[in-house]
C-alpha positions in Angstrom: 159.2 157.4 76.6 161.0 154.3 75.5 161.3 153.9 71.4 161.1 150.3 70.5 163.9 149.1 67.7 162.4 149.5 64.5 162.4 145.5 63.8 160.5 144.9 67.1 157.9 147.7 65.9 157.5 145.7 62.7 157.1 142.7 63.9 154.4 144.0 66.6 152.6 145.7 63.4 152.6 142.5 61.5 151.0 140.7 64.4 148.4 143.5 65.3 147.9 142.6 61.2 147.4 139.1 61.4 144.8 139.0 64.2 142.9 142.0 63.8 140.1 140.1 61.1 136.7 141.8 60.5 133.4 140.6 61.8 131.7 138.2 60.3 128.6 138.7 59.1 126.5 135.1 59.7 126.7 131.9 61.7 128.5 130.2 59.2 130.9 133.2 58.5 131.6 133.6 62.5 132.8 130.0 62.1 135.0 130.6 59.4 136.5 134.1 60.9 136.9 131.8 64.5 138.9 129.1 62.4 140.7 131.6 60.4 141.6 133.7 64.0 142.7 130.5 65.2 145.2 129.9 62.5 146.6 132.9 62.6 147.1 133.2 66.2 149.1 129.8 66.2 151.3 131.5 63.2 151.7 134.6 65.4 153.0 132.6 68.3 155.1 130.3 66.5 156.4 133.7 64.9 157.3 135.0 68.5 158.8 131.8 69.6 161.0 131.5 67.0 162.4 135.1 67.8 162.3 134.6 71.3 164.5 131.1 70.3 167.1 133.7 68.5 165.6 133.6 65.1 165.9 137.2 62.9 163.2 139.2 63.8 163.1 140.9 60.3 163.3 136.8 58.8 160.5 136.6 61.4 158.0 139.7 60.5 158.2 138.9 57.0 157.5 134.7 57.2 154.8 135.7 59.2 153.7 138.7 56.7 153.7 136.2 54.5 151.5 133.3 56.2 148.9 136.0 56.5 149.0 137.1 52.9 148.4 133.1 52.1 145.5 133.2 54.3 142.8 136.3 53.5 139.6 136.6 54.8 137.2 135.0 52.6 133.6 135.2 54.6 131.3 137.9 54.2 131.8 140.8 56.2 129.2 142.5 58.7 128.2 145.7 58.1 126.0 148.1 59.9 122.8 148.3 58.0 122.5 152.3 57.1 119.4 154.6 56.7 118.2 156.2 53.5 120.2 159.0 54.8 123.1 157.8 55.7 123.0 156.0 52.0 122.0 159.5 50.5 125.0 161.3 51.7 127.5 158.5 50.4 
């Protein structure tokens, strides 16, 4: 098995980061999540040119750190509803 360079592995993690948002839990907050996804996805490969251009990839993995830090999710989040017994045992 191949071991990837520790800057590479960061920089993957930061971009498994910025696109893995939870679900939304309405209409409204799918539209926000899609807009926010949308955003982020255009950081991540702006990100991934710019390494692929030359760039640092540890300048890189922290911009993009960064970008996603300056852009939370602020919808409502789904959750499962639970039973009384799953509620209970909590």
């Amino acid at each position: 098995m191949n071991a990837l360079p520790d800057d590479l592995r960061a920089l993957l993690a930061a971009v498994v980061e910025a696109l893995a948002l939870p679900l939304a839990d309405t209409a409204a907050d799918h539209e926000a999540r899609a807009m926010l996804l949308n955003r982020r996805a255009s950081d991540a490969q702006i990100i991934i040119e710019a390494v692929l251009r030359g760039d640092r990839i540890t300048d890189c993995t922290e911009q993009l750190r960064r970008w996603t830090a300056e852009r939370p999710a602020t919808y409502q989040v789904w959750a499962p509803e639970q039973t009384e017994d799953e509620e209970a045992q909590r």
